[in-house]
N, C-alpha and C positions, 0 to 999 in steps of 0.2 A: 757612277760618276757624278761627282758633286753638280751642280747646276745653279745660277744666277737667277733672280728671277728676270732678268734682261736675258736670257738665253733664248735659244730661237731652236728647241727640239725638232727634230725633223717632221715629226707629225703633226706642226704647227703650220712648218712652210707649205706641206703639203697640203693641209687643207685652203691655202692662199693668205698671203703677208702682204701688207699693202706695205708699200716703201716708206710710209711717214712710222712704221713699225721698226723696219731693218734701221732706217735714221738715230732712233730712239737708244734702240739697241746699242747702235756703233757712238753711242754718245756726240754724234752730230747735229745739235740741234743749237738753235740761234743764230742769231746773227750780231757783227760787229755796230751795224748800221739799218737802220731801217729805213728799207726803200722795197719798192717792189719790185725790182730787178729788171732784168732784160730778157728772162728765159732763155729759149733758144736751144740747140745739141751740139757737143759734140763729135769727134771723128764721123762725121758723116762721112767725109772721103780721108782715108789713111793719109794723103798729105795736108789734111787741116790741121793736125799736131803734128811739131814738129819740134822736136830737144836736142840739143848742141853741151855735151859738157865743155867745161870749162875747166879745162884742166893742162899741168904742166908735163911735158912728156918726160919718162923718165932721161935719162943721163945717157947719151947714147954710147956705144964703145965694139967698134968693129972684133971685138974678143968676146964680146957679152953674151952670156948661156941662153940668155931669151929673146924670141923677137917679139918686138912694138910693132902691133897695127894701130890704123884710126880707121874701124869698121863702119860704114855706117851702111843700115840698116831699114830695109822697108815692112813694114809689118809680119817682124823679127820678135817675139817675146825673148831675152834676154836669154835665159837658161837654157833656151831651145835652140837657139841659135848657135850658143854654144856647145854644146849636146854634137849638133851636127859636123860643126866646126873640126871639134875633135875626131870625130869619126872619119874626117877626109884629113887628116894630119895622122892620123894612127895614132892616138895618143889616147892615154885618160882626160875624161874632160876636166879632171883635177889640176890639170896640169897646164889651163887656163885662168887669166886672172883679170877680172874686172873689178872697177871701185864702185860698179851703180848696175841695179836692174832697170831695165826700162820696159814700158808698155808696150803693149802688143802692137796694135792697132795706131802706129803712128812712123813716123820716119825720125831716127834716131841716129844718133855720130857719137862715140865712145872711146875708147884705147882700151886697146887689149892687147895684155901681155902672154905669149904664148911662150912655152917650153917646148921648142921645135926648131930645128935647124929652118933657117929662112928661107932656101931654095924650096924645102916645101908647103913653106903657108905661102910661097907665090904663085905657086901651080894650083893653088886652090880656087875653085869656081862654086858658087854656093847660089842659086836663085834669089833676087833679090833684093842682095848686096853687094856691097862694094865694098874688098881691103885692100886699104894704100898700107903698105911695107914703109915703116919709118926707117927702118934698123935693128940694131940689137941694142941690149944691155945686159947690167946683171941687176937689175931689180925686179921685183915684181910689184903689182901695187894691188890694195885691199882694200874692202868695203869703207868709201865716201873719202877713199884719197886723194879724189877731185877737188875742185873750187867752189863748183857749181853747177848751176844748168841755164842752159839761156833758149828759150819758150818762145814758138811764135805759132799761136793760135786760132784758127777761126771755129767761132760760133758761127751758126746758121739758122735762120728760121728767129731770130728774135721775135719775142711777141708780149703783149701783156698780158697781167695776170686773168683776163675775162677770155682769152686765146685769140684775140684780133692781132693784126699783122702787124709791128710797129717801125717807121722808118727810120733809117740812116742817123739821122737828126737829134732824132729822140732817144735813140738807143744810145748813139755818143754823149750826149748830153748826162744819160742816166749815169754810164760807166763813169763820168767824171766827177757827180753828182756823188756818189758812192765813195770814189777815192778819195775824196775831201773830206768826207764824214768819217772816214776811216781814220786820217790822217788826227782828224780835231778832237777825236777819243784816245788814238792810239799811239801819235806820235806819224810825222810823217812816212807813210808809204808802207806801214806796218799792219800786219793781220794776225787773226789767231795760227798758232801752229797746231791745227789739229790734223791726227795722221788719218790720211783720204781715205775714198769708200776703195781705193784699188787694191790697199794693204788687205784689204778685207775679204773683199768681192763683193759689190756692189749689189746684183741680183742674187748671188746664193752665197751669203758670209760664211761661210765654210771655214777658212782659215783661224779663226779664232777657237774656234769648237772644236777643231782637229788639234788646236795646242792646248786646249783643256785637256783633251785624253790624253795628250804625250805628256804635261807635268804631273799628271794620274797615274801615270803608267800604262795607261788601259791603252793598248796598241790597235787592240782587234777594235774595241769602237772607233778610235783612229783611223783606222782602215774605211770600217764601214762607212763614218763620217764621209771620207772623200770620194769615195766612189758611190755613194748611195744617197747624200743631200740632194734633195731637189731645191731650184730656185725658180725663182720668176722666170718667164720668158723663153725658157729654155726650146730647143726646136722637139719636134715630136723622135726623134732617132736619138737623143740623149736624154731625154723623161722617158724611152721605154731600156735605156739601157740603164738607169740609175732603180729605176722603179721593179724593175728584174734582180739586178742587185740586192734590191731590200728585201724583196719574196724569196730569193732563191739560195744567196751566196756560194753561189754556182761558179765558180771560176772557168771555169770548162765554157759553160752555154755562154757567159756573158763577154766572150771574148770572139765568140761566133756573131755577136751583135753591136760589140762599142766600134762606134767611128772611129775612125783611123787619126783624126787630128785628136784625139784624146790620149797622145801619147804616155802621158805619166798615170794617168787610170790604168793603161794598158799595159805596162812596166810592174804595175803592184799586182794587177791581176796574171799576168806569167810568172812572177815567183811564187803566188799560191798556187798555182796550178804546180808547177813543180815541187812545193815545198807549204802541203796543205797546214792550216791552221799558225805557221810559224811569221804571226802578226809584226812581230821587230824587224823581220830580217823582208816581209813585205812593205812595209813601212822607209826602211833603208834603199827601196829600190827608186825611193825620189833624190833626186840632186842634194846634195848636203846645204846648198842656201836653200832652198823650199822646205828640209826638214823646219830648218832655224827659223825664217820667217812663219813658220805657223808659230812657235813659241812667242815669236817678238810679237802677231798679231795679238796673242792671247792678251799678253801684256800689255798692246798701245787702247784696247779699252779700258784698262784703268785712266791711263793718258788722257785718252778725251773725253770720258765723262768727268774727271777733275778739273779739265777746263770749263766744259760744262756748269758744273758749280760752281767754280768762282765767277762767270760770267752774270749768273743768275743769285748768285750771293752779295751782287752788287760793288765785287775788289777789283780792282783795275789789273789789265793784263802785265804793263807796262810797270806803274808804279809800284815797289814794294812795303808791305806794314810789316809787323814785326812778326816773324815766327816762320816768314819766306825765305825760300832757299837762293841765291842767286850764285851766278856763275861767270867769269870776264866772258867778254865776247872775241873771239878770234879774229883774223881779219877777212878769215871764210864766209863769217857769216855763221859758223860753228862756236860752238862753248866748249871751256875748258874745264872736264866735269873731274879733273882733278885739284883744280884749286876754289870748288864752291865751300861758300860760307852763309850761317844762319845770318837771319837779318835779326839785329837786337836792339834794344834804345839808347844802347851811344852809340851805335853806329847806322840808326836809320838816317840820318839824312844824309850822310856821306855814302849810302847804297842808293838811296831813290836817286843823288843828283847823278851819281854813274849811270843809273838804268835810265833817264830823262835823256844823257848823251850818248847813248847805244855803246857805251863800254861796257856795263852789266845787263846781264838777262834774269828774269824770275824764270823758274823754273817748274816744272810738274814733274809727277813720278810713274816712270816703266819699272814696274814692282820687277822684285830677284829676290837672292839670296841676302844681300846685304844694303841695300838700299836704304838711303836717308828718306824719313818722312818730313812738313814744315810740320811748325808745330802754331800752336793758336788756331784764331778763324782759317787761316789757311791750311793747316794741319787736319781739320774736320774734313776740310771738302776732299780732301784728300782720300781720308779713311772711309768716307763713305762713298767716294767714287770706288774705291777698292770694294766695297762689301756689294755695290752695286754689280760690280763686274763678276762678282763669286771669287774674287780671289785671296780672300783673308785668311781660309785656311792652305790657303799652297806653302808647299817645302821647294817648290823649283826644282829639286835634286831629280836628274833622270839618269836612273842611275843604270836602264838599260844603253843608253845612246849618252854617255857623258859629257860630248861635248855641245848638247843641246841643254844642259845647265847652265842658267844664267845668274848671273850679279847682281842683274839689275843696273840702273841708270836715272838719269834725268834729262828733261830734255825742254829747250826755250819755249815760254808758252806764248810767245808773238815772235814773228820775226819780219825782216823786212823785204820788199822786193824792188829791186832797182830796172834803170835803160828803161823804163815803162815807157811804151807808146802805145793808142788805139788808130785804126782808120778804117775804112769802109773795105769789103772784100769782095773783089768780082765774082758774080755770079758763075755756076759752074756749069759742065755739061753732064745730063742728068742722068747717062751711062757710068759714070766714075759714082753716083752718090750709094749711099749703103743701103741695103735690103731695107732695114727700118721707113729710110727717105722715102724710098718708091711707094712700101705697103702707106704709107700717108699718118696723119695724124690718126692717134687710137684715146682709146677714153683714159683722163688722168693724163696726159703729155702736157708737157706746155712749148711748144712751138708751131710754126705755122710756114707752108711752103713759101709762102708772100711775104714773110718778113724782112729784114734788112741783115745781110750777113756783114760781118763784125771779123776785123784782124788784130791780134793786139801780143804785143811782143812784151817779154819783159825777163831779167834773171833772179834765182832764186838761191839762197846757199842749197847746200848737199844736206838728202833728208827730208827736205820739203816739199808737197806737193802742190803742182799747179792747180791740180783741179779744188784741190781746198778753195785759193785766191779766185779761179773762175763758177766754184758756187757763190762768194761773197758777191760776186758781179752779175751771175742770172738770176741763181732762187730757181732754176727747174728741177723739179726731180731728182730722184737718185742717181737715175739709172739715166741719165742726162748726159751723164759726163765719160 
């Protein structure tokens, strides 16, 4: 299996990666603005994040084949919930349709389309959640045919970079401090579009290195990738199930020891076990978005480390020179990646003053089959973000699982986020906080119990991550968010 020198073997993670490594790797590195941030974590408690799409229901129509819910969701990972969902409707979970996945570990509201008579998604009861029954229709809706997402977050434990406690005051201050400086490089309210550590996995980046082996072909390292990467932090009852994995490829024993919330490890490991060495057909026993999203991961490290480079190449995110690809801006907040055009010198300053008025966006490249590259200085960081990532020799073509072959794309390499507010966050009760919170401050964190918690709202188009815009605004860690 070809390899990057950015790649992160397993017997690398395993001797221990420090996160300024996985950073490196995921092409996360930089900042918009230099400040020393707020620090601070994360879902300490599942309702400190909390995401609201922004979206239009379908068309409603008492004859319509499918019902519209608006589920919304307490620390629900998306695919799982749907998974379940299915299972108490009798239905294939195919037969579900959402426009967005959402995080785990947060309180989430969606629509979802189900292909199920509506008497029965009303009798359904799910731990958890909540589904309000809009109706029917006859539509279904697909991935990002939302509007957006609308975010209202607390950090907790702010602190500065030396890990002393920092108050209220100072933290508001910084946060604002930051949005301005963001604003007076990038245009107002805009940041990098680079794709989060969540696409990835943040302590065990697994998903880009299991879409290494799927655009290989190589299924069985695939396999072993996902059930057998160790990460950072892991609890001791999944370092000795993954690490048994690697020793044994034991299907049998290792399904006598994976935890039971490891339900898609435990899904690939019951089809080897029935169906020894047949790597494709173990591999298929993940959800068809989880197959895709390993491929898309593979491809958004090209993404950010070409943002990466231009960052560090000293080209503006915003502004276009010649040889950049740009694309109109929808009114999503999305690009229309069918009418991009190169940027050339009779037409650069009629693209820069569109990109200056948020009609056009520059653009970066999620490599495929047919993907446009820029050409010039922008064209370089391009091709050597690609060479960085190991992807120069890929054909994309999978020609076991075809419809995990991709085209390729482009995608906004700033974008904006609006409704922003910050304000101070009442303090919580220390029973709801997360395992992490209680074990206390560990070496390398940057937060601090005594800090000033921090709420701060804002929406994003579809596609974007929060936690990109809430690193711009702490600077902790990786595994922070």
């Amino acid at each position: 299996m070809q390899r990057s020198p950015r790649s992160l073997p397993t017997s690398q993670i395993e001797d221990g990666v420090v996160l300024s490594q996985i950073e490196k790797y995921l092409g996360l590195e930089g900042w918009t603005f230099e400040s020393p941030g707020i620090g601070g974590l994360l879902k300490v408690r599942v309702e400190d994040f909390r995401v609201e799409e922004v979206a239009t229901i379908p068309a409603l129509d008492p004859k319509g084949r499918f019902t519209v819910v608006r589920a919304t969701l307490t620390n629900w990972e998306t695919n799982r919930f749907i998974r379940r969902l299915a299972g108490a409707c009798g239905i294939s979970r195919n037969r579900i349709f959402s426009s967005g996945l959402k995080d785990k570990r947060a309180v989430t509201t969606q629509i979802l389309v189900i292909d199920a008579h509506q008497k029965k998604v009303e009798s359904v009861e799910i731990p958890d959640s909540e589904i309000e029954v809009l109706g029917r229709t006859h539509h279904k809706v697909g991935m990002s045919d939302h509007d957006g997402n609308r975010f209202t977050i607390t950090v907790r434990g702010c602190c500065d970079t030396d890990g002393s406690p920092l108050e209220s005051k100072e933290v508001m201050a910084r946060v604002l401090d930051i949005r301005e400086g963001m604003s007076q490089r990038m245009g107002a309210d805009a940041f990098p579009n680079w794709i989060g550590p969540q696409r990835f996995g943040a302590n065990r980046p697994v998903t880009p290195e299991v879409g290494r082996a799927v655009v290989n072909g190589d299924f069985e390292e695939a396999v072993n990738l996902y059930l057998g990467m160790p990460g950072e932090k892991m609890s001791d009852e999944v370092s000795n199930f993954r690490k048994m994995w690697r020793e044994s490829k034991n299907a049998e024993s290792c399904l006598e020891i994976i935890p039971s919330y490891l339900g898609y490890e435990k899904q690939i490991l019951e089809s080897l076990n029935n169906n020894p060495d047949n790597w494709v057909k173990a591999f298929r026993a993940l959800p068809s978005s989880l197959q895709l999203l390993m491929v898309h991961s593979f491809q958004s490290l090209a993404f950010n480390h070409s943002l990466t480079n231009r960052i560090n190449s000293g080209l503006n995110l915003i502004e276009p020179v010649i040889g950049d690809i740009v694309a109109p801006i929808q009114k999503s907040g999305r690009i229309d990646v069918s009418k991009m055009s190169y940027v050339t010198k009779s037409n650069l300053e009629r693209c820069r003053r569109n990109c200056l008025l948020g009609r056009l966006s520059v653009t970066g490249p999620l490599p495929g089959l047919n993907v446009n590259l820029a050409e010039g200085k922008p064209g370089l960081n391009e091709i050597k973000a690609i060479e960085t990532a190991g992807l120069s020799e890929i054909d994309w073509k999978v020609k076991e699982i075809p419809n995990l072959t991709t085209s390729g794309t482009r995608r906004s390499l700033a974008v904006n986020f609006s409704s922003f507010s910050v304000e101070e966050a009442p303090d919580m009760l220390e029973e709801s906080a997360s395992k992490r919170w209680i074990e206390g401050v560990q070496e390398g964190d940057r937060w601090h119990p005594d800090g000033a918690n921090l709420r701060l709202r804002f929406v994003l188009p579809p596609g974007t991550y929060a936690t990109v815009l809430m690193r711009e605004l702490m600077r902790s860690p990786l595994d922070h968010y």
